[in-house]
C-alpha positions in Angstrom: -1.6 152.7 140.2 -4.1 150.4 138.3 -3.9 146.6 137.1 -4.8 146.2 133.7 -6.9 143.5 131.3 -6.6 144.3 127.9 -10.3 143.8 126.1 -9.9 145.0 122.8 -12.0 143.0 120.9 -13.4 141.2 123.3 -17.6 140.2 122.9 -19.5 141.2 125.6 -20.8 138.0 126.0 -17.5 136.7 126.9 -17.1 138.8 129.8 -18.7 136.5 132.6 -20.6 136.8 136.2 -21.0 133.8 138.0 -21.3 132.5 141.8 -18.7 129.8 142.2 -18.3 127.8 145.3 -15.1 126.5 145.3 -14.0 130.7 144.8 -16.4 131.4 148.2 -14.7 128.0 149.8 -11.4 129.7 149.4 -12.7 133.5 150.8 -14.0 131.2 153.8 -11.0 129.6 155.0 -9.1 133.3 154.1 -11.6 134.6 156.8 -11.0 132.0 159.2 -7.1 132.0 159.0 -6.9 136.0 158.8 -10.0 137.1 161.0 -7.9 140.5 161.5 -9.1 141.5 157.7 -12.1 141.0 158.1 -14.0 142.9 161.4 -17.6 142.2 160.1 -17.0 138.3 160.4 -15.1 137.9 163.9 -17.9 136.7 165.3 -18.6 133.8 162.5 -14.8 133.5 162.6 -14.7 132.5 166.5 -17.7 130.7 166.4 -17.0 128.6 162.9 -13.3 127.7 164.6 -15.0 126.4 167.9 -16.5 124.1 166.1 -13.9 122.9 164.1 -13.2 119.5 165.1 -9.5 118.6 166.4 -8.3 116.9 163.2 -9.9 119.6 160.3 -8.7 122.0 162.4 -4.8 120.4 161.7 -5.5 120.0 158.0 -6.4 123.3 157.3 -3.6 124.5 159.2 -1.2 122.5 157.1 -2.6 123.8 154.0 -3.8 127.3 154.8 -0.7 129.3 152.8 -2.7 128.2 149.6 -5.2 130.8 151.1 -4.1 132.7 154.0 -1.5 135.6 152.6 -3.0 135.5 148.8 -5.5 133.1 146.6 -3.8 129.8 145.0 -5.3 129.9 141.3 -6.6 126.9 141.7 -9.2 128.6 144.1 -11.0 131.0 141.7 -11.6 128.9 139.1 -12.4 130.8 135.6 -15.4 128.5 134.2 -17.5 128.0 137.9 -19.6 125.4 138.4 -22.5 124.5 140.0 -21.5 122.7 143.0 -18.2 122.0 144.8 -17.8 118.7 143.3 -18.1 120.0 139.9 -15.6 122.2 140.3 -13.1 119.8 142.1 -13.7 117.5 139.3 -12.6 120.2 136.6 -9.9 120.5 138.7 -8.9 116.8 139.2 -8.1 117.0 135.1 -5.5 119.9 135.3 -2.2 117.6 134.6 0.3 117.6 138.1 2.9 119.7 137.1 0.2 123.1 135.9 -1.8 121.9 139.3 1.2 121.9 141.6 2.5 125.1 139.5 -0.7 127.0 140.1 -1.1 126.2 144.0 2.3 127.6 144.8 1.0 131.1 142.9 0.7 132.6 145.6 2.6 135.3 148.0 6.3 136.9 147.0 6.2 135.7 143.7 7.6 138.5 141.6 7.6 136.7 138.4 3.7 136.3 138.4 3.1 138.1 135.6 5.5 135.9 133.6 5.9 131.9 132.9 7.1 130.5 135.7 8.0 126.5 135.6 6.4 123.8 137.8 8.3 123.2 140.7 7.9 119.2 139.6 10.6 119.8 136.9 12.3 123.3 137.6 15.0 123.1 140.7 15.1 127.0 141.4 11.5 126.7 141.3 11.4 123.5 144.2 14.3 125.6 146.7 12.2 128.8 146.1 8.3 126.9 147.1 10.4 124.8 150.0 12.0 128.0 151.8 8.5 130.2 151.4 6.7 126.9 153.3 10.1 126.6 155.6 9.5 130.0 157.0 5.5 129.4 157.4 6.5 127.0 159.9 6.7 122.8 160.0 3.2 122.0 158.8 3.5 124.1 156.1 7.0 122.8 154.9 5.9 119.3 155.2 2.6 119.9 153.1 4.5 121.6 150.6 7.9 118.3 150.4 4.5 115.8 150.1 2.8 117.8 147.1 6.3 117.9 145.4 7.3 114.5 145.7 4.2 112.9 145.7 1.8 115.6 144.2 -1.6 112.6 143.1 -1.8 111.8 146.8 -1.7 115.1 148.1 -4.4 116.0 145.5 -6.8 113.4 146.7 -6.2 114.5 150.5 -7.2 118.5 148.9 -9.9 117.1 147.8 -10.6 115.5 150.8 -10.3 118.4 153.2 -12.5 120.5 150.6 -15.2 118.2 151.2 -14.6 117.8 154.7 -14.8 121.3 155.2 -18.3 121.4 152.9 -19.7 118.8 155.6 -18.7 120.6 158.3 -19.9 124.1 158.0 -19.6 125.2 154.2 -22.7 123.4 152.8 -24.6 125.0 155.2 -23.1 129.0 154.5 -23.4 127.9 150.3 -27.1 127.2 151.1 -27.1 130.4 152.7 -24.9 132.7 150.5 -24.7 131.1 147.0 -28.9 132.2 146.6 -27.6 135.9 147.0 -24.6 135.6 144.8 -26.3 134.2 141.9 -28.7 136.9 142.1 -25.8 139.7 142.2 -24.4 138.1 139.6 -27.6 137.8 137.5 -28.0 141.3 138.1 -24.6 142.4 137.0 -25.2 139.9 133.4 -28.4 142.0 133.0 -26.6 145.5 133.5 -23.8 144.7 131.7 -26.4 143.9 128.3 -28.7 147.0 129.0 -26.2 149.6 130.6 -23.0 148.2 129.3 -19.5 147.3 130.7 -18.2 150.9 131.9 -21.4 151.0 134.5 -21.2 147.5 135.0 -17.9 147.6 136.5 -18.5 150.9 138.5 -21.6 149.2 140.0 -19.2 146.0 140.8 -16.6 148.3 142.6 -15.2 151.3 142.9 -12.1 150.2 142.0 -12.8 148.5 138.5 -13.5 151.3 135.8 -13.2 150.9 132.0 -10.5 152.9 129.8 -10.9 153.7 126.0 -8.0 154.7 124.1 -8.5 158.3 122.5 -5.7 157.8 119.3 -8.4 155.9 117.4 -7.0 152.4 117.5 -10.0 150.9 119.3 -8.0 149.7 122.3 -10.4 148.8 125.7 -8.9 148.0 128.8 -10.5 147.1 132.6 -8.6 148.9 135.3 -8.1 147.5 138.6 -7.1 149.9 141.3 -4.6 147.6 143.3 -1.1 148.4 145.1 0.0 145.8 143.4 0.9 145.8 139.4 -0.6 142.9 137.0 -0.9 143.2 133.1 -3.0 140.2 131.2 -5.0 139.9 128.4 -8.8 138.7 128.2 -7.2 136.4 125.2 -4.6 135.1 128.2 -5.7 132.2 127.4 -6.7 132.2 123.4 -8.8 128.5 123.3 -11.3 130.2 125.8 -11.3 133.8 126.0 -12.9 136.1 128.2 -13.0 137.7 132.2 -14.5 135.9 135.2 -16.4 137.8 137.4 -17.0 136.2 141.4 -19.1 137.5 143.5 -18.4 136.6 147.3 -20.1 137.5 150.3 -16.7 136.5 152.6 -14.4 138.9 150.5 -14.5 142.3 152.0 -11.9 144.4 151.6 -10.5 142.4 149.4 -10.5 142.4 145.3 -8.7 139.6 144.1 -7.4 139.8 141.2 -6.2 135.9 139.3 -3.8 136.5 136.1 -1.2 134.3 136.0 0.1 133.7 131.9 -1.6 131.0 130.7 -5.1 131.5 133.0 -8.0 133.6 131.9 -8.2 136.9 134.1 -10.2 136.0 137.2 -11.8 138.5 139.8 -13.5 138.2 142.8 -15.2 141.2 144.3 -17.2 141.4 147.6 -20.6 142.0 147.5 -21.3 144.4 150.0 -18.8 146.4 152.2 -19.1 146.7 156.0 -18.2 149.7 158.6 -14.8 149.9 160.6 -13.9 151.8 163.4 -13.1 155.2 163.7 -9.6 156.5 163.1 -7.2 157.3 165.7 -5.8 160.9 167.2 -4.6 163.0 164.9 -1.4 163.4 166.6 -1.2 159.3 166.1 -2.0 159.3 162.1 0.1 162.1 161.5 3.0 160.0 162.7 1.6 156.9 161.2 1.4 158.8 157.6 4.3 160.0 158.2 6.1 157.1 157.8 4.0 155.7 155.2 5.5 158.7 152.9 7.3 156.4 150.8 6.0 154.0 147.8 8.0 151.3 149.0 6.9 151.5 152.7 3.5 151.3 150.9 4.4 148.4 149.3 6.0 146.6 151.8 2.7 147.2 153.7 0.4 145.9 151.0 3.0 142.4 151.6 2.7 142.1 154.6 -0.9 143.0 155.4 -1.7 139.5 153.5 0.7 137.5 156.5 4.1 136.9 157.7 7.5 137.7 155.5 11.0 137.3 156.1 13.0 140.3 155.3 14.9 138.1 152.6 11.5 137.3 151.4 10.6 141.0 150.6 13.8 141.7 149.3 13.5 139.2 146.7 10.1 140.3 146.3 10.7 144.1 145.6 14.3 143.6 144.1 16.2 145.5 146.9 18.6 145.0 148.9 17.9 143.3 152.8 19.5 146.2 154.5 17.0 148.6 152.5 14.1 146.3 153.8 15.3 146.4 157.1 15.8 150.5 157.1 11.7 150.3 155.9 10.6 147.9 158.6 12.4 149.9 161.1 10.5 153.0 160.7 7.1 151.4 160.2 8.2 149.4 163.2 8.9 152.5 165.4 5.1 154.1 164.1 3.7 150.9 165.6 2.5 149.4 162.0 4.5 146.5 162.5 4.6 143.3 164.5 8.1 141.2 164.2 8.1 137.3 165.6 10.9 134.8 165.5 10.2 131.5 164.3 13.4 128.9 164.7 15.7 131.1 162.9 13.1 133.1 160.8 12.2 136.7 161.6 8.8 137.2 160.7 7.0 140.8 159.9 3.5 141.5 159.9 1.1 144.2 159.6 -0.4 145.0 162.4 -4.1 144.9 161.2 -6.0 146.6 164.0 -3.5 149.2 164.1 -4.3 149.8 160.3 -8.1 149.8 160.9 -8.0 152.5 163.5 -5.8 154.4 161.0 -8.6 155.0 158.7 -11.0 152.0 156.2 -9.6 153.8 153.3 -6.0 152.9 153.5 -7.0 149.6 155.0 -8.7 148.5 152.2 -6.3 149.9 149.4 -3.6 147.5 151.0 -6.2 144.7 151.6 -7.6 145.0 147.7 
């Protein structure tokens, strides 16, 4: 199962590495919010939280669905800058209704890979954003009724809670990090012009490789190994075409992966990858595989490893029925893969994340990627 970006005819020197800390912002609060995908960082995770102050703490809870189960596109940004501020400021002249469109791209959206309208003007669009932040929980569903109905001021408290956060603890990790990620991504600029893009991409990850077609048409695509499908173009977007490559020290497991119509394809890869535990008794992952024998179980997994879904949610998501998603969640349920919480009158279903881990750090991070 592979994403693909078409690059047939594509320059080389419009396929682009580049640090960007707005991207590493984003992978930060992912950590903080999800600690369960990321082992190597628990103990930055407890000790960055402790230190949160009371009221950042609230803000980021209100917002964190724009990072926690997937990456908003606003968040990997395709042209990085140098600094934060430079790259809220190119994001301060995106017009409300692509920037409130693009911040709701995010998880259980099955018509990604195709125009979808700004919830500003389209009504399905409003109902469908409301009930995703409705079963998130209160904050969520109030952050989400003050960016649609007044979408300037919530985008000057973002901003504000972006540079809160880089004056509480992420100026001092950029300081830290961005040095090493400007060098892996020099690196990757100067093997991608002396060894070229196929060992360029292999060196990046394992799960980027480059296909040539073989009938003589010339045809060049990346591949992206990912659960999930995605199609896109490096001419998505034809005034400025091209790939983004982001390096992030925070990312591990995951390979994000931004190509939405209308944005230029957008990657994020982690830098380095870190040990997890051993797996569990055979007799355990033997039943556990066991009831991961079916693509859609699979699926459903790679969901809701990323947070909390609602069976209708996954239904709509996967185009089946909700008593097919319940049958799924029942046996991945009874394997143990599964935790199930009630919110008001939401059911929400999870991955069990350190279940998955003792299962085996391959299959952890195929769903993660």
């Amino acid at each position: 199962m592979a994403n693909v970006i078409d690059i047939t005819g594509l320059p080389p020197e419009r396929v682009v590495f580049s640090p960007s800390p707005l991207a590493e912002l984003g992978a930060a609060l992912h950590a903080l919010s999800e600690p369960g995908h990321h082992p190597g960082l628990h103990g930055w995770v407890t000790a960055t939280n402790a230190a949160l102050k009371t009221d950042l703490a609230d803000r980021l809870c209100e917002a964190d669905f724009l990072w926690r189960s997937s990456r908003a596109d606003i968040l990997l940004p395709a042209r990085p800058g140098a600094t934060l501020t430079a790259e809220l400021d190119e994001l301060d002249r995106i017009d409300d209704e692509r920037f409130v469109a693009a911040a709701f791209e995010i998880t259980c959206s099955p018509s990604y890979t195709s125009p979808t309208p700004s919830p500003l003007v389209d009504a399905g669009e409003r109902t469908r954003v409301r009930e995703m932040a409705a079963a998130r929980g209160p904050r969520q569903a109030a952050f989400t009724d003050r960016m649609l109905t007044d979408p300037d001021g919530l985008r000057v408290w973002l901003r504000r809670l972006f540079e809160d956060c880089e004056e509480a603890f992420f100026g001092d990790i950029w300081r830290r990090v961005g040095i090493q990620l400007a060098a892996d991504a020099r690196h990757k600029t100067e093997l991608l012009r002396h060894k070229g893009l196929a060992e360029t991409l292999s060196a990046t990850s394992r799960a980027l490789s480059l296909e040539s077609a073989q009938d003589g048409s010339g045809a060049t695509r990346i591949l992206v190994d990912k659960l999930a499908r995605g199609r896109t173009t490096a001419f998505a977007r034809p005034e400025d075409p091209g790939v983004t490559f982001l390096p992030t020290s925070f990312g591990w497991p995951h390979l994000l992966f931004g190509h939405a119509p209308g944005w230029r394809p957008v990657l994020q890869y982690p830098v380095a990858d870190r040990e997890l535990p051993a797996p569990a008794t055979l007799e355990l992952v033997q039943q556990r595989l066991e009831a991961l024998g079916h693509p859609m179980r699979m699926q459903l997994c790679r969901t809701l490893s990323r947070g909390p879904h609602t069976t209708g949610e996954l239904a709509h998501a996967f185009g089946i029925t909700s008593p097919e998603v319940s049958r799924h969640i029942a046996t991945l349920k009874k394997a143990g893969l599964i935790q199930t919480r009630r919110r008001g009158r939401y059911v929400l279903h999870q991955l069990d994340l350190q279940v998955v881990a003792r299962l085996g750090s391959d299959f952890l991070e195929g769903v993660l990627r």
